[in-house]
LOZAKE-942194 format. One record per atom (N, C-alpha, C): x, y, z. Coordinates in pm, whole numbers, plus 50000, padded with zeros to 5 digits. Layout:
N
XYZ ...
***
This chain:
437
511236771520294 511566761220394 512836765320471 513366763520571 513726764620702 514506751120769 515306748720782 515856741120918 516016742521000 515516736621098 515366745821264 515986732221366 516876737921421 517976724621470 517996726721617 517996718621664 518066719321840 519556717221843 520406721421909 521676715521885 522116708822055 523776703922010 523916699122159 523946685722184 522836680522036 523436661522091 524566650222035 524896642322100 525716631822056 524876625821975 525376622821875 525056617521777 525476600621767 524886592821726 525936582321721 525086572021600 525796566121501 525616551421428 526766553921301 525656545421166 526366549321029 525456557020953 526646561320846 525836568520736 526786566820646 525876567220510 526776560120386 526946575220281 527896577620245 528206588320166 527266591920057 526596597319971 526126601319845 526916595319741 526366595819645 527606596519488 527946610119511 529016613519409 530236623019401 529246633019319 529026645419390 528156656219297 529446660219190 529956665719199 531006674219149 531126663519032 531416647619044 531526637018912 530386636918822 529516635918900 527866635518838 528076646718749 528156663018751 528216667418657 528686662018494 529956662518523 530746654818443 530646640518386 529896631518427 529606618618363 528436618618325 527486622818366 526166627818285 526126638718137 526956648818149 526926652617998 527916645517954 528876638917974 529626629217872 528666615817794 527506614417841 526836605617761 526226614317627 526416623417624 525886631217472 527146627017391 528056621717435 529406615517342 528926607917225 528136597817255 527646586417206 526366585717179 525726577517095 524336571817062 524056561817088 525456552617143 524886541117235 524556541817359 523666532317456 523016536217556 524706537317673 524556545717805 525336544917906 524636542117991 525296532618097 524406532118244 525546538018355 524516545918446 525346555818527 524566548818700 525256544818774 525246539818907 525306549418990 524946549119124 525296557319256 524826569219201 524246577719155 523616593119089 523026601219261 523686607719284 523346615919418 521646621619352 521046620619480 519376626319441 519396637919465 519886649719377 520136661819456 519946671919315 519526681519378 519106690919314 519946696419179 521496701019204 521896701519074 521956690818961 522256677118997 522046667118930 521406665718816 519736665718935 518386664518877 518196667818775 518766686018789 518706695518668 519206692118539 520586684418613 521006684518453 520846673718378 520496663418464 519276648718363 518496658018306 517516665018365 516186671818320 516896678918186 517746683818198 518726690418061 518476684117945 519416673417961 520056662917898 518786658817848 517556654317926 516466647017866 515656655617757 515476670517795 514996678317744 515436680717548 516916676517540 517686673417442 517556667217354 516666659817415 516016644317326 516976632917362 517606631117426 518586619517539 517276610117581 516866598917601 516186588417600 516976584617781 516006595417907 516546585418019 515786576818130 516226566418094 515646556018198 516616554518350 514996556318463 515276554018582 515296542518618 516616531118654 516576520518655 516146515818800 516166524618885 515886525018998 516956532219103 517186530419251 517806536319361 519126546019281 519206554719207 520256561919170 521146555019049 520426547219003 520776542418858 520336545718707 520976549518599 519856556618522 520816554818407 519876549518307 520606546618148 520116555918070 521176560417988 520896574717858 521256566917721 520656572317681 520536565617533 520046585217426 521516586417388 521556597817345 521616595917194 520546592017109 520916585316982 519866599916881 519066606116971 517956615916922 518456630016991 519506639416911 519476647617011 518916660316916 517906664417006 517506678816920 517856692116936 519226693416818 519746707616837 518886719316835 517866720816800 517436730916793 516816734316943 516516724817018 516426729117155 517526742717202 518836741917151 519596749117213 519586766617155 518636765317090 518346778817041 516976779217112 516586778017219 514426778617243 514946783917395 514166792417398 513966799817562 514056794717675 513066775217683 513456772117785 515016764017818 515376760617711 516816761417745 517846772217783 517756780917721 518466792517781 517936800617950 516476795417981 516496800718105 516806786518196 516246771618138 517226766018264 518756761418280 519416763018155 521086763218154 521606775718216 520996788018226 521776799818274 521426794118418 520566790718506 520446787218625 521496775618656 522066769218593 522506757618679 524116757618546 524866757718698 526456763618640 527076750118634 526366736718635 526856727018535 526056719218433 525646730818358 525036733818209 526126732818132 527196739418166 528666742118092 529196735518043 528606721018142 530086711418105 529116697217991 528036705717951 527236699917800 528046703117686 528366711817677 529466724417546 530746710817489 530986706117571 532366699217495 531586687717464 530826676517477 530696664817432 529556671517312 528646682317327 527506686217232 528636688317057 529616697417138 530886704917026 531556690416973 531356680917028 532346665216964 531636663616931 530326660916898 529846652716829 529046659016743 528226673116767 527536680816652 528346685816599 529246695416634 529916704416563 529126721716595 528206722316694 527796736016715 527256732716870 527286744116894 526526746017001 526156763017041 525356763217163 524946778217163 525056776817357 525586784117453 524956784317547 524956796217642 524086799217715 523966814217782 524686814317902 524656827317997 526136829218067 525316817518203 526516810318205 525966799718351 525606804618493 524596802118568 524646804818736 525566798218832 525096792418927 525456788618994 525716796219154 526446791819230 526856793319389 527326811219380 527136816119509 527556827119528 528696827319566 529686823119488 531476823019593 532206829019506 531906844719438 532806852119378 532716850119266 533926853219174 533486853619040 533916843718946 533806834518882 533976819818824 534476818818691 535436822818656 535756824218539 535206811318428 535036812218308 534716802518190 535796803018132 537456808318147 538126813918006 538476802617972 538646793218075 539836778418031 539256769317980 537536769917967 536636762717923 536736767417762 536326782117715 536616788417589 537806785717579 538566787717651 540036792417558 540646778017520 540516771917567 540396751817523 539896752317412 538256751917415 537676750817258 538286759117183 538836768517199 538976778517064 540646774616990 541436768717112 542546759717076 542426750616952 541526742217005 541046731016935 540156737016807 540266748716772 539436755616640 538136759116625 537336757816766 536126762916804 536406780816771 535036785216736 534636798816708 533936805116807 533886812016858 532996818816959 532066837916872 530886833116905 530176847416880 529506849817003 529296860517075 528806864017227 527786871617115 526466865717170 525446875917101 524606887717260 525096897517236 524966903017384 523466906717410 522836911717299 521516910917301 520276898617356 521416886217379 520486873117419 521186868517501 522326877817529 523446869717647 523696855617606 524116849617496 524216840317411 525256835117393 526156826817380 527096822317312 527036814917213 527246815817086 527206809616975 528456804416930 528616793916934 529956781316912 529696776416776 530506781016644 531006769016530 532146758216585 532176744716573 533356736916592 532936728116508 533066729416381 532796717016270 534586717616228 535776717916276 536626717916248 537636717116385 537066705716497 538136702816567 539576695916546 540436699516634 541866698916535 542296697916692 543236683516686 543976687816849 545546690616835 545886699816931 546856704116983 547576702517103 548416709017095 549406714517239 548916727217310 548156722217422 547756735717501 548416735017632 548506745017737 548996748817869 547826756017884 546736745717999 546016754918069 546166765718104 545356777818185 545646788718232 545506786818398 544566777418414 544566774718573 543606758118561 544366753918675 544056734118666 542986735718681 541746738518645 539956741418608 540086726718615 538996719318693 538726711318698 537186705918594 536466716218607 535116714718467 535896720818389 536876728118337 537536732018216 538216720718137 539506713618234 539606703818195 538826693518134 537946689118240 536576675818225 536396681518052 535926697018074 535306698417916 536376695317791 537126698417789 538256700917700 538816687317660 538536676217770 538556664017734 537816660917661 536326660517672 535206658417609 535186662517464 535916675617478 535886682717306 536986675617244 537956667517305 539316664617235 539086649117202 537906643417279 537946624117188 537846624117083 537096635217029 536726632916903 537286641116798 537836650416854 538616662216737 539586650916648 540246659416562 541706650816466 542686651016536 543326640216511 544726640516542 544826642316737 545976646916762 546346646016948 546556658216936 545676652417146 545596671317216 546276663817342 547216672917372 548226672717463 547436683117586 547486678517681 547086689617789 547746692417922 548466701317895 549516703517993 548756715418131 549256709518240 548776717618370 547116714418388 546826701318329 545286693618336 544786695018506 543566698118513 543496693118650 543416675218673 543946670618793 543616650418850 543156648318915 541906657818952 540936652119078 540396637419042 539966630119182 539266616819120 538246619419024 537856631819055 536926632218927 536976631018791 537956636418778 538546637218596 539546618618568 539786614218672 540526603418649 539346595018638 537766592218692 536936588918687 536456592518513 536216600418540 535806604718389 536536602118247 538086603718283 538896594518180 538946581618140 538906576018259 538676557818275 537286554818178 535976559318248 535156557418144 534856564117977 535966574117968 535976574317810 536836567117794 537896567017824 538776552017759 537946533517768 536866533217843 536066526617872 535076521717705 534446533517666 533626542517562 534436535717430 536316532717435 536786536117290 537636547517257 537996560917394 538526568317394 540246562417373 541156577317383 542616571617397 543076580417447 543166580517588 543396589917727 544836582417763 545886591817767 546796585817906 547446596617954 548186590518077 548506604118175 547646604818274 546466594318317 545496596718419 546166596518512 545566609118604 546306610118765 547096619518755 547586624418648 549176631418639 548326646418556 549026657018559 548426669418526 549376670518369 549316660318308 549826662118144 549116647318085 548086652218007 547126643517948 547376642317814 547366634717753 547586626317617 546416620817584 545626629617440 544356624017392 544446621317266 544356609917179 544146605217075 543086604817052 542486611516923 541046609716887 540696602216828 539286603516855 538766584816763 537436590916702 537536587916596 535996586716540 534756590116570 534596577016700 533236573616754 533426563516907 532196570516987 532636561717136 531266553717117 531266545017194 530556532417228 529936537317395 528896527617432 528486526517523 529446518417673 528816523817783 529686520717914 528476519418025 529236508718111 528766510018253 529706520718362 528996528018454 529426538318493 529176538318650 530286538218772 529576537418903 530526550318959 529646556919041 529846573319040 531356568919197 532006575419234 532866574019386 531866578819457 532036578319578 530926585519728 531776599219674 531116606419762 531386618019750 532276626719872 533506627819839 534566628619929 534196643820012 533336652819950 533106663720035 531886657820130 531136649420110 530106647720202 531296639720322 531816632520299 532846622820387 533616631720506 533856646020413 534706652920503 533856660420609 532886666920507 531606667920642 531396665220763 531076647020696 531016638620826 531836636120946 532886638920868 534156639720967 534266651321050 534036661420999 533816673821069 532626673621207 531756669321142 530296668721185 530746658521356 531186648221304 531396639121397 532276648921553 533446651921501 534146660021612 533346673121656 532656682621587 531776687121659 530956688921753 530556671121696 529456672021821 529256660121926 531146658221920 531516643221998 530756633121988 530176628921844 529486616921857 530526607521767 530176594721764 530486583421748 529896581621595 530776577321514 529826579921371 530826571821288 529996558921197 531496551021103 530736558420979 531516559220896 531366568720770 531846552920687 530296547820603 530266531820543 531156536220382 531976529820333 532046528420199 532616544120185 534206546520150 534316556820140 535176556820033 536166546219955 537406548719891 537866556919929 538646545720017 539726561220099 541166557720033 541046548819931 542126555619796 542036560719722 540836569519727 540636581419668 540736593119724 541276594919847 540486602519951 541786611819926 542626611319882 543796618719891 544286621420058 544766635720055 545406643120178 544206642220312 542916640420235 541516647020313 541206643820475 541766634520512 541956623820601 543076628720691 544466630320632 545886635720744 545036649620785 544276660620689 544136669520766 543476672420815 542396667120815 541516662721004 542036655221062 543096649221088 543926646221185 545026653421236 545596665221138 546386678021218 545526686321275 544196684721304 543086694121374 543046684221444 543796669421528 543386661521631 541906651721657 541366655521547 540436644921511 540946628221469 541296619421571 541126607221586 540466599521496 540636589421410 540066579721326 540656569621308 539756557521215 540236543721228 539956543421094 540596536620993 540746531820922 539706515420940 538836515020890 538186500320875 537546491420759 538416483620688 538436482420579 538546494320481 537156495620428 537226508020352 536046523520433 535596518420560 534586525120649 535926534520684 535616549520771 536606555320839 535656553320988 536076552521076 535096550021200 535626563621307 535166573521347 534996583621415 534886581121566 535546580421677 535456577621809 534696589121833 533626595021952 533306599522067 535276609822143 534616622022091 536386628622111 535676641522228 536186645622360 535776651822397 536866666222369 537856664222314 539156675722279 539526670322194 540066678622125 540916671622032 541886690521953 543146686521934 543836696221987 544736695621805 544596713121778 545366711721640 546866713421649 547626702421566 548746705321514 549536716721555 550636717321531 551356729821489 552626726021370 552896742521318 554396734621187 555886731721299 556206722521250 557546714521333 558246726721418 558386737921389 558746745721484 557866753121561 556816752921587 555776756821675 555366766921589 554746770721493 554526780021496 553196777121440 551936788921446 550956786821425 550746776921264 549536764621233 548876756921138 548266768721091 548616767620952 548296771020798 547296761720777 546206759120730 545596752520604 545146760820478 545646753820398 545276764020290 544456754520127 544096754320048 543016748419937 544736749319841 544536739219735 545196739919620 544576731019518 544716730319430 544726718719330 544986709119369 544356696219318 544436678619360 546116681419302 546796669319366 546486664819532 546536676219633 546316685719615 546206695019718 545086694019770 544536703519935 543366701619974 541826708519925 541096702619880 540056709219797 539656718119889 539126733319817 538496742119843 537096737519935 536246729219844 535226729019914 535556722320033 536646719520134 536476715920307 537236724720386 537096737120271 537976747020403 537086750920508 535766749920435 534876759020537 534466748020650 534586736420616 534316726020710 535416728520817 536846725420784 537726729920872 537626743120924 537426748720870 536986761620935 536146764321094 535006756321062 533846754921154 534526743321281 535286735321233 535716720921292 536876728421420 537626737421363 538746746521434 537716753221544 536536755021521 535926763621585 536156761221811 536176744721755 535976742921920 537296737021979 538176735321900 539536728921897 540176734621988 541276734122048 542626733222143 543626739222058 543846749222048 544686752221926 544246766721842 545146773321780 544846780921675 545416777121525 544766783921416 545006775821313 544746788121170 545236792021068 545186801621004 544376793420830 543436792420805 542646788820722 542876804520601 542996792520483 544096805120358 542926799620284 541806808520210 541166802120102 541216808319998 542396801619888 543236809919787 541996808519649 541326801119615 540686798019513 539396812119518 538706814019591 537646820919570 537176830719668 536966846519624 536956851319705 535886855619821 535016847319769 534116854319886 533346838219980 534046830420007 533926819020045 534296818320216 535026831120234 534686827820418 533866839220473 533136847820350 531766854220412 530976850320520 531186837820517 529296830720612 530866833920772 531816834620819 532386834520914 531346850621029 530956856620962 530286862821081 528876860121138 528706850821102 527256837021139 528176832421283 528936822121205 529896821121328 530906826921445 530506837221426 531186846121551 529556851521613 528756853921526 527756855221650 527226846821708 527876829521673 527336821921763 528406817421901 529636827621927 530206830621996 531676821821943 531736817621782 533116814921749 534486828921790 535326821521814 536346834921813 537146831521645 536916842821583 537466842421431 537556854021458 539096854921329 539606867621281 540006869321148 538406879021085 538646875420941 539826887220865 540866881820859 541416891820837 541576895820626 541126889020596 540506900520415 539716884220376 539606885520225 538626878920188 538896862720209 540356863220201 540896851320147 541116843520321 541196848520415 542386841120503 541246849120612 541346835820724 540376841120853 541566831720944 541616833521115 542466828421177 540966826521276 540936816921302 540656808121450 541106803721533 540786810121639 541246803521843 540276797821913 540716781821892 539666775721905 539056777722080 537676771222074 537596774522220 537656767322332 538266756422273 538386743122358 537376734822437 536456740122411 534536729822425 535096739722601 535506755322603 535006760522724 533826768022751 532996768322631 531756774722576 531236768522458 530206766122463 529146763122330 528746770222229 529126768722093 528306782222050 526586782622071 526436791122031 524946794222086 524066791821959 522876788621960 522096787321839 521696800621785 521426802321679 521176820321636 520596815921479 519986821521440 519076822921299 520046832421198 519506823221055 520926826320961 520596816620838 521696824920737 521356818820618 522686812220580 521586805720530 522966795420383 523546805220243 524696804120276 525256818620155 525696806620014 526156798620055 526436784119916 526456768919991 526566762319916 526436747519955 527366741620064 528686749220067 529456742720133 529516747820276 529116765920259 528896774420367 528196770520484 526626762120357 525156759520455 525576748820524 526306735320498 526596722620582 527556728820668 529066740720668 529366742520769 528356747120902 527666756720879 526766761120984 525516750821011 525906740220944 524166729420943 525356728121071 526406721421062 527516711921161 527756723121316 527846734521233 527866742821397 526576744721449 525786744121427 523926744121451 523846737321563 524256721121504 524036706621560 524676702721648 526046716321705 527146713121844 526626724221915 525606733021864 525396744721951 524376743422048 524426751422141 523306751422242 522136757422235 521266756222227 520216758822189 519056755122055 518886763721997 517946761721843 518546770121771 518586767221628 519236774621501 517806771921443 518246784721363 517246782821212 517966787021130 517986778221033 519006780320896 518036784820764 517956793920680 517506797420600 518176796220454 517326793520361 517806793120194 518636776920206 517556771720264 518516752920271 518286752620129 517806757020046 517776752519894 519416754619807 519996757819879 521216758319883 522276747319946 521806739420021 522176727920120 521576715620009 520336718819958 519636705419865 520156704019769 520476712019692 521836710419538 522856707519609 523366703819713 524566691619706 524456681519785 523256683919896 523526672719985 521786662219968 521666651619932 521086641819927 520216639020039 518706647420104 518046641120194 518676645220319 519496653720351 520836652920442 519966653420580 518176660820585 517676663920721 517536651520792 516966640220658 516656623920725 517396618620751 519176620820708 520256615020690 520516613120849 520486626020864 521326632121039 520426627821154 518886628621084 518176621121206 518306608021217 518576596621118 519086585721183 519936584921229 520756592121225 521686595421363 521736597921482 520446605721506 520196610421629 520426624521628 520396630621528 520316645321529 519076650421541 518826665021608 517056667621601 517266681921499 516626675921384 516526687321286 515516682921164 514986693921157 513296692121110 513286700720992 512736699120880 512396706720744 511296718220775 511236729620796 510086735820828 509506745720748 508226748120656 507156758020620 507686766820681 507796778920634 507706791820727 506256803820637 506016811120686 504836819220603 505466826120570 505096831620453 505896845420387 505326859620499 
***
């Protein structure tokens, strides 16, 4: 399948965010915590998700579809020996939030086994802070290389004083998961605080957990016994939000972005507004004017805008590439730093043959002069290299002149929810298309 986009129109109404993919990982294997039932709200319909219900169920997890993105687990039957059988090891190595099963499986069995994870093409993804956590906490590791295997003893969790190696945000999530239930307190210093993990804390302290320090990157876990059951409602999903925001100035349409917690939203918001993107605050909607320029920033002494990714509250990785694409037509130049991963502004020569001016100068850091809407980019055929890559070029597609065809959208469907029907009630023209081999 294929997306084939006419680009060029104003767009104009609402659209309501997804649940939070990136949370969904993380609150879906935290129901293997417990044997009482959890109910989980807002569940994005999206491909990695899916997978890892399908996981989880496969486990012997009991899950009911309560309906529109609601779904209760009742993890009271779980069958370890699944984690030794083939089809678990070929669909956990496909889907790289398989991983974050390992810490609630390790709290509450005491073993686990899992093979090396997939996931996105954006360089190389380290696991160490995920291992090197459990093995803190008195987890064993055997790499069986012959099955590409990992074999985990943890019938002897024990918490401690650790100092992450880097604010891992699924490292953290996991390391929490392994620490409700270990003995005694695990201190976790240099934690990552995305809303995600503060989400995810709230509902184990929810559960019976003894979490504090939420928000703050030094976590305090008291272990308990045994967790209890929870109601669970996922945040929208702040990368689809930024999207939209992107999306909107692109292609000068008019667009309120419904239901966003934009006290969650962190920085995400000031910095599409140092790229001159205009917004309203409305209640909790952000409402997007019709912008025919809109002109970036500079630092207090003129000198060329930096954006660069860091750790919460810093600006997340996944909207550099949005800003990236968003700079594309801007008033302004602007130096985009993407320190986390290295091969994440690859898809930038898509966008120069659709007549962006970029200058990628190494893996990490590309500079854009924007072109001030004195040229259109042009539509041109092209692939989706990862999830965040494919919605930048879905967004330059949809301001360009002509027709795009975007290839490997199966890469666009593991994070974004329906996104072709989404944009056509908008008024976007973009169609799902068969192609023949």
């Amino acid at each position: 399948m294929i997306f084939r986009i006419q680009g060029g129109k104003k767009l104009k109404g609402e659209i309501i965010p997804q649940g939070a993919k990136n949370e969904a990982l993380q609150i879906v294997s935290a129901v293997l915590l417990t044997a009482k039932p959890v109910t989980i709200d807002n569940l994005p319909d999206i491909r990695d998700v899916n997978k890892l219900i399908e996981l989880v169920a496969d486990l012997g997890c009991k899950v009911e579809n309560l309906g529109k993105g609601s779904f209760r687990f009742t993890a009271s039957n779980i069958n370890m020996d699944y984690l030794e059988s083939a089809d678990y090891r070929q669909k956990a190595a496909a889907l790289r939030g398989s991983v974050m099963l390992l810490g609630p499986i390790l709290a509450r069995f005491g073993k686990a086994s899992l093979p090396k994870p997939g996931g996105d093409k954006i360089g190389r993804r380290r696991l160490d802070t995920h291992f090197l956590g459990f093995q803190k906490l008195g987890a064993k590791f055997n790499f069986d290389a012959s099955e590409h295997l990992f074999h985990i003893d943890a019938s002897e969790l024990t918490g401690c004083y650790m100092l992450l190696d880097e604010a891992s945000v699924t490292g953290t999530a996991n390391i929490i998961m392994a620490a409700v239930l270990a003995k005694g307190k695990t201190t976790l210093y240099n934690a990552a605080c995305e809303p995600y993990l503060q989400q995810l804390c709230l509902m184990l302290n929810r559960m019976g957990a003894n979490i504090s320090g939420i928000g703050s990157n030094l976590l305090t876990i008291e272990g308990v016994s045994e967790l209890n059951g929870t109601e669970h409602t996922l945040l929208p999903d702040m990368i689809e939000i930024g999207s939209f925001i992107g999306l909107a100035a692109m292609t000068q349409s008019e667009i309120t972005i419904k239901n966003c917690r934009i006290d969650m939203l962190g920085i995400i918001p000031d910095v599409f507004k140092r790229l001159g993107i205009k917004m309203e605050f409305r209640g909790d909607d952000i409402y997007i004017p019709s912008q025919n320029l809109y002109e970036i920033d500079t630092f207090i002494d003129g000198s060329i805008l930096t954006i660069a990714d860091a750790p919460w509250p810093g600006f997340t990785p996944d909207l550099l590439s949005i800003v990236l694409v968003v700079a594309t037509q801007a008033k302004g130049t602007v130096l985009i730093h993407q320190k986390m991963f290295e091969s994440r502004l690859f898809f930038v020569d898509k966008l120069i043959d659709m007549g962006a001016q970029i200058i990628l100068c190494d893996p990490h850091r590309a500079t854009v002069i924007g072109l001030e809407r004195k040229q259109q980019l042009r539509g041109i055929k092209m692939s989706s290299p990862d999830i965040r890559a494919g919605v930048s070029l879905l967004i330059a597609a949809l301001s360009a002149n002509g027709t795009s065809e975007i290839s490997n959208i199966e890469q666009i469907d593991r994070g974004y929810q329906q996104i072709d029907q989404r944009l056509q009630a908008l008024g976007a023209s973009i169609e799902r298309v068969a192609v023949k081999e």
